[in-house]
Each structure stands twice: as C-alpha cells, then as structure tokens.
Backbone as a ProteinNet text record, in pm:
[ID]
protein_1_A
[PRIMARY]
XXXXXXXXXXXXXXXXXXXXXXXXXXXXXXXXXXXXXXXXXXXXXXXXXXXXXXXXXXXXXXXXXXXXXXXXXXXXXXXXXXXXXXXXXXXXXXXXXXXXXXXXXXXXXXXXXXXXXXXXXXXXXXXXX
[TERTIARY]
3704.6	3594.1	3598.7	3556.7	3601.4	3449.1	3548.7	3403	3331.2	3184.6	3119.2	3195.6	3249.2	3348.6	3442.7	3463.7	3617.2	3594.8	3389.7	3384.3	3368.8	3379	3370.8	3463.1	3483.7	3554.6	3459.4	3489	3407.4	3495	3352.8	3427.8	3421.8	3502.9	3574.8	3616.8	3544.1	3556.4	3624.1	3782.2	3837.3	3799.4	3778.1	3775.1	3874.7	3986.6	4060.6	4133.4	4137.8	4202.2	4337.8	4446.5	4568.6	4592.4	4592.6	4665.4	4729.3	4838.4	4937.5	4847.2	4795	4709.4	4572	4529.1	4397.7	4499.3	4604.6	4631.3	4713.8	4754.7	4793.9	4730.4	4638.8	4512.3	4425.4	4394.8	4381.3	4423.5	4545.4	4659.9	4642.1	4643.3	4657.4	4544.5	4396.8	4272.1	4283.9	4362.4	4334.5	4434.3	4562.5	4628.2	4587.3	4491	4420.8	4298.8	4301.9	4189.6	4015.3	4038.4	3938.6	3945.3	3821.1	3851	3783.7	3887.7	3885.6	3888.8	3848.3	3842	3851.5	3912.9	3944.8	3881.7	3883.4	3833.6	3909.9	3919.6	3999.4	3916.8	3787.2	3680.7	3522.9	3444	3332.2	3274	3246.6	3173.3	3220.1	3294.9	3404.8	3387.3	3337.4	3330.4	3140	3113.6	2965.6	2943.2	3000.5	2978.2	3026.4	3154.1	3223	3099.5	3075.3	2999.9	2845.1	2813.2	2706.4	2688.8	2852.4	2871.2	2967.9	3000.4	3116.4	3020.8	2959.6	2823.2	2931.8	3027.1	3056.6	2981.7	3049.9	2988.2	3076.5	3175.4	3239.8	3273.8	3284.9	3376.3	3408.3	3526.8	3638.7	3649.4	3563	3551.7	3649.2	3703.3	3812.2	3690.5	3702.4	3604.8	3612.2	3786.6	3773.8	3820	3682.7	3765.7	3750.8	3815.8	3862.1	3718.2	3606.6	3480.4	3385.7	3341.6	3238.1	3291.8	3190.7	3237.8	3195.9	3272	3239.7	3151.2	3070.7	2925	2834.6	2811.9	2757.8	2755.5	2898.2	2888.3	2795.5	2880.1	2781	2617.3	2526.1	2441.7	2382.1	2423.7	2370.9	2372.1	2486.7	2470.1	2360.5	2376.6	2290.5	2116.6	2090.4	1949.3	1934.4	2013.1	1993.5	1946.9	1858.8	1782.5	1915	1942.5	2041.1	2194.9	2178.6	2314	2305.9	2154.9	2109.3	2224.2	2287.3	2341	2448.3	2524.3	2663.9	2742.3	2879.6	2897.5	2991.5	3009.1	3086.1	3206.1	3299.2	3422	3477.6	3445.6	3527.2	3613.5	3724.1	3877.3	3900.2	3974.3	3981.2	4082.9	4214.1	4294.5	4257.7	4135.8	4143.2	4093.7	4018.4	3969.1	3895.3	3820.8	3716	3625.6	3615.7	3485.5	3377.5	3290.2	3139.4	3167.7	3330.2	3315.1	3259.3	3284.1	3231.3	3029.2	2997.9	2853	2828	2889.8	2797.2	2833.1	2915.3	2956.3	2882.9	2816.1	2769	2629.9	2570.1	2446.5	2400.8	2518.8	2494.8	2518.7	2476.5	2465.6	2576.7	2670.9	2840.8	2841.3	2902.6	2926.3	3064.2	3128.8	3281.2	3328.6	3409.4	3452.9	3639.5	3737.5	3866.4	3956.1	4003.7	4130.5	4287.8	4285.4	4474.3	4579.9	4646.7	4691.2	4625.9	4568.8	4510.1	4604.5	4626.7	4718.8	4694.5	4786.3	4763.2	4697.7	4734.6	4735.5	4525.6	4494.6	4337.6	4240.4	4295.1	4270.2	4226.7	4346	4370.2	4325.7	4284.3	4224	4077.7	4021.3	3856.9	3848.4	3899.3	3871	3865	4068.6	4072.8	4121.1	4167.8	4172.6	4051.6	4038.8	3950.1	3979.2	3864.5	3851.1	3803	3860.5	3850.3	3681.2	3585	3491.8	3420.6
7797.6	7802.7	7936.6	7951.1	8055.7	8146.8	8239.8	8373	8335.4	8412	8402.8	8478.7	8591	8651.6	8609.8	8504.7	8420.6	8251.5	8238	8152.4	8145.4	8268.7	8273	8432.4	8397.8	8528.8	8660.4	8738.8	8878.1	9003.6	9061.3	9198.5	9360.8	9392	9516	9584.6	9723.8	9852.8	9918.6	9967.9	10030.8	10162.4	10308.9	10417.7	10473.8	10526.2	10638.9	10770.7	10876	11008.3	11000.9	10873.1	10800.9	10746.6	10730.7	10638.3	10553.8	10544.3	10487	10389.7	10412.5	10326.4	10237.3	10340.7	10237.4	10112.2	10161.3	10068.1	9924.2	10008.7	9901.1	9781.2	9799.8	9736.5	9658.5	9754.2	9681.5	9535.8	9564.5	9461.6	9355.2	9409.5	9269.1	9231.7	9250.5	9251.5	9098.8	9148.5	9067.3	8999.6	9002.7	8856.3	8750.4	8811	8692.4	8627.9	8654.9	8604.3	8684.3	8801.2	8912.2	8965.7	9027.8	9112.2	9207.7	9294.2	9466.5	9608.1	9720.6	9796.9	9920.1	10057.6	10124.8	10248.5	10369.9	10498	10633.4	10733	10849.2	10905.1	10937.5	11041.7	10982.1	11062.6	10994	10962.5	11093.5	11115.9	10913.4	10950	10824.3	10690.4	10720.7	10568.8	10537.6	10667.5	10621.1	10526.2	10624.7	10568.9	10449.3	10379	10269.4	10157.2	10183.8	10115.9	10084.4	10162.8	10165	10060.2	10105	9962.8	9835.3	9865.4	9748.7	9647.1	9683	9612.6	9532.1	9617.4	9562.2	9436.5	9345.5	9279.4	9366.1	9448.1	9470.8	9597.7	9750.5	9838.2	9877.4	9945.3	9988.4	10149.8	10200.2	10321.8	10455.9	10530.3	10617.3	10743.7	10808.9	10897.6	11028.2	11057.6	11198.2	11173.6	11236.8	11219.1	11372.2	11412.1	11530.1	11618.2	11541.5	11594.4	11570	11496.1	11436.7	11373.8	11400.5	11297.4	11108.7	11028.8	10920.8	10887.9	10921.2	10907.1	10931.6	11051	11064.1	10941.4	10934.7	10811.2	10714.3	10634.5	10540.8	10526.1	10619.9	10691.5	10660.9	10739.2	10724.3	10586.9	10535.3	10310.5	10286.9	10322.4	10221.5	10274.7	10322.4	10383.5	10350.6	10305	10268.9	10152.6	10077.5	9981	9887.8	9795.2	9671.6	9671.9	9769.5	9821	9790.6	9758.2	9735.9	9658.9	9552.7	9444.1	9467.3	9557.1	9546.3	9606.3	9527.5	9540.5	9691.4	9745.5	9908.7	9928.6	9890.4	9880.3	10071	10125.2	10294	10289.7	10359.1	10334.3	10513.3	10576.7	10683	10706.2	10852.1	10845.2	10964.1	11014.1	11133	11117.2	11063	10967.2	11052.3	11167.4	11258.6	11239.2	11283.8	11255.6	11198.9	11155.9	11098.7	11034.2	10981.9	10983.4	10817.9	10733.7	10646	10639	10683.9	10706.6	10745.6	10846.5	10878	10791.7	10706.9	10558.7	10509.3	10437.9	10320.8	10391	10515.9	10543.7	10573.8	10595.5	10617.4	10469.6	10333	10211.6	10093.9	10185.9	10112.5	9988.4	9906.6	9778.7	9797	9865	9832.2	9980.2	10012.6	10147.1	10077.7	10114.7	10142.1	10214.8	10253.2	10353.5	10333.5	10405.6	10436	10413.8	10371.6	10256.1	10119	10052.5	9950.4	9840.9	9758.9	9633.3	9560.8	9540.8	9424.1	9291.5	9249.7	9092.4	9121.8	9223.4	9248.7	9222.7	9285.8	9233	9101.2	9043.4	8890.7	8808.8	8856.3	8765.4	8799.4	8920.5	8933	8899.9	8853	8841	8685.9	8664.9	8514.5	8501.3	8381.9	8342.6	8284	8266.7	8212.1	8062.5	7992	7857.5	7793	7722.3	7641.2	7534.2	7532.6	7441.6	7514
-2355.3	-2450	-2524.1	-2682.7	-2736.1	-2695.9	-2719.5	-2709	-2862.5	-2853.2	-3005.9	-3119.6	-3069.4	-3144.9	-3245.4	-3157.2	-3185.7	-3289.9	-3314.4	-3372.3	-3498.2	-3578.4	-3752.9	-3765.9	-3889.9	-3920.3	-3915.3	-3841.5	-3805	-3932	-3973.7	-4023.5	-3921.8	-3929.7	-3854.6	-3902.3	-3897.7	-3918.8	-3770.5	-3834.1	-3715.6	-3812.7	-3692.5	-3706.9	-3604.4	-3653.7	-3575.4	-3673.8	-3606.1	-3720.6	-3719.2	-3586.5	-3641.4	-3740.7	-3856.4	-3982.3	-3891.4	-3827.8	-3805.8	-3713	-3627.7	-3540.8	-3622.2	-3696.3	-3748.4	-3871.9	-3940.7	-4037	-3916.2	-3855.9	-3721.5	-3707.8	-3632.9	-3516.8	-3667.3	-3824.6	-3899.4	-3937.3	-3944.1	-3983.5	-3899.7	-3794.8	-3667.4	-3652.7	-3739.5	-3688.3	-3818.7	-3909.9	-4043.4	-4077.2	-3966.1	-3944.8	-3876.7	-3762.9	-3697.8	-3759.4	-3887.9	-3958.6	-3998.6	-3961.5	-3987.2	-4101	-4178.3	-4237.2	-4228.4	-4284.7	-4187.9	-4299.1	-4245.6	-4342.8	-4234.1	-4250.2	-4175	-4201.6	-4146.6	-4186.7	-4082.5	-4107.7	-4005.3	-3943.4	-3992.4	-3957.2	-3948.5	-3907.8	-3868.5	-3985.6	-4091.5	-4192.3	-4253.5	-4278.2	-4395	-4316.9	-4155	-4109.7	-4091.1	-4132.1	-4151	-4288.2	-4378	-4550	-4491.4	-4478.2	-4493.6	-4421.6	-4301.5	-4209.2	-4323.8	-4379.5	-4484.7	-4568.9	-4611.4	-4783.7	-4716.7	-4614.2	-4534.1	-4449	-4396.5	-4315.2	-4188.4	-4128.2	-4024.4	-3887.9	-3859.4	-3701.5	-3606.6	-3635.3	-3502.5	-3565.6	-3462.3	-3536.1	-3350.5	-3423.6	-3284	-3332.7	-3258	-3310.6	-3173.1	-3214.2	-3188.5	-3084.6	-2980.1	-2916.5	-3016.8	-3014.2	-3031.5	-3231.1	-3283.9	-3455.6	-3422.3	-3546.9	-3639	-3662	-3737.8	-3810.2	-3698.9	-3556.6	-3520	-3395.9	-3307.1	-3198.1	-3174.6	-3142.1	-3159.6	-3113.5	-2994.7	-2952.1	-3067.8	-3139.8	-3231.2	-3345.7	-3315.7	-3477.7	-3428.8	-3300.9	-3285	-3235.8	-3220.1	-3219.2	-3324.6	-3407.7	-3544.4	-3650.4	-3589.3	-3665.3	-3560.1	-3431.1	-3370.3	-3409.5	-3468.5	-3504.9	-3651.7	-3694.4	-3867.6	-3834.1	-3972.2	-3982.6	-4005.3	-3928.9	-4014.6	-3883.6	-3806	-3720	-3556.7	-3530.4	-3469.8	-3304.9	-3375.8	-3322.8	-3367	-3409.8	-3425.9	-3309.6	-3279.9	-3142.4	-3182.2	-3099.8	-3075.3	-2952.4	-2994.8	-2898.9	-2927	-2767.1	-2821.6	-2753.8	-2808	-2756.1	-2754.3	-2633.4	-2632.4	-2502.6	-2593.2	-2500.5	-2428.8	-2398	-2335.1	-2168.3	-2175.9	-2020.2	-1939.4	-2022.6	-1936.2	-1857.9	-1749	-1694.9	-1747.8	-1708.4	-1809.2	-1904.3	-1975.5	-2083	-2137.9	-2002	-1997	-1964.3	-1931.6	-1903.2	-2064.8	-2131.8	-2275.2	-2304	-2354.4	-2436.8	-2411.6	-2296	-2278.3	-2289.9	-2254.1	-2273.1	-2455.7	-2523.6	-2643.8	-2751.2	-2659.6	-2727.8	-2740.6	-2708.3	-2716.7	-2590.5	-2705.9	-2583.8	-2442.5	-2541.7	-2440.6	-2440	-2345.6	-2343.6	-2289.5	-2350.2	-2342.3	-2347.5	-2282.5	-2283.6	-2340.1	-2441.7	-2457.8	-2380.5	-2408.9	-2545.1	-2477.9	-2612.4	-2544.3	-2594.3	-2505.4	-2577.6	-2652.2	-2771.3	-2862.4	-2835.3	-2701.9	-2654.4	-2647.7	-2639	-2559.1	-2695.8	-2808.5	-2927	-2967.3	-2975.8	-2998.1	-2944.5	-2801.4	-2704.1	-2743.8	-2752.2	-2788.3	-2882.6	-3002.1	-3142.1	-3151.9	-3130.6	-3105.5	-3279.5	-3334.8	-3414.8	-3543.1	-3595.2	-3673.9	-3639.4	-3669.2	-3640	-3743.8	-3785.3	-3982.9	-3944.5	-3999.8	-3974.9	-3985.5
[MASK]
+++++++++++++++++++++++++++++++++++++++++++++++++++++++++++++++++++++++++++++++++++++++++++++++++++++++++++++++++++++++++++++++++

C-alpha cells in the first residue's frame, strides 16, 4: 500500500550548501515524478520555501549562513508551513543532534549518505489518476 506521500505528485524543496548533492537528490526527486526546486543556504531556502510553497523539503543541518534547526523553526511558525513535512539530513551526527531536530518540528532526522533507494521508496512514484 502506497504511503500518502507516494499518492500525488509532491513539491520538494531540497536545501544543501553541496551543489553536487542538492542538484542530485533534485533530479532523482523529479524523475520519480516530483517537482522540485533546490537552494544552498538557509537565507535562499527560506525565500524559495516562501514563493515555492513546498509539501516536502529535505533540509541539510549544517548550511553555510544558518543552522538547519533554525530554518526549520522558522517555516514551522509561518502561517501556511504549518504541515509541511521536514526531512533533515546531516553528516555530522552530534550529540543532541537528533533531540534539536525533532524538538525544533522536523519529522525525520537522517544521516549521511543517505541512500538513493530511501528516497524512492518515501516518495514512491507518482500514480496517474
């Protein structure tokens, strides 16, 4: 049985300060039938998240400008962000770092490198109907 995820096309905002990884995980987000829009830094994945109106963003712990708790912090307190799900992906694996994630609103907490197949399977394909 498909997850809810997996029953209409979802939009997804990946945030990471990799290029090489966010245009990645993009790509494969929007071959499986998503569409997706990416950002490096917090500032740029706030705006995007603003005018993009994500259902899903996969947001990166450690950016460049901001920490990813903060970002998601700050969607989850905006009027309209309420319910958007928050997958944080982070290769540093600090102490607590799971406790602030999940206390700062985030649905899922993952660690580096996360596999492609984990993707595909939470997302799932689009389903025509």
């Amino acid at each position: 049985m498909p997850t809810p995820l997996q029953l209409q096309r979802r939009r997804v905002l990946v945030v990471d300060d990799n290029l090489d990884h966010v245009q990645s995980l993009a790509l494969l987000l929007k071959s499986i039938g998503h569409e997706t829009e990416f950002a490096i830094t917090g500032q740029a994945a706030l705006i995007a998240a603003r005018r993009f109106r994500p259902d899903v963003v996969i947001l990166d712990l450690g950016l460049p400008d901001m920490d990813g708790v903060l970002v998601c912090r700050q969607l989850k307190q905006e009027l309209g962000f309420e319910h958007v799900r928050i997958l944080v992906v982070t290769g540093s694996g600090r102490d607590g770092d799971r406790e602030r994630v999940i206390d700062a609103g985030c649905d899922q907490f993952l660690q580096k490198p996360v596999d492609p197949r984990f993707f595909e399977s939470y997302f799932g394909r689009r389903h025509s109907g």
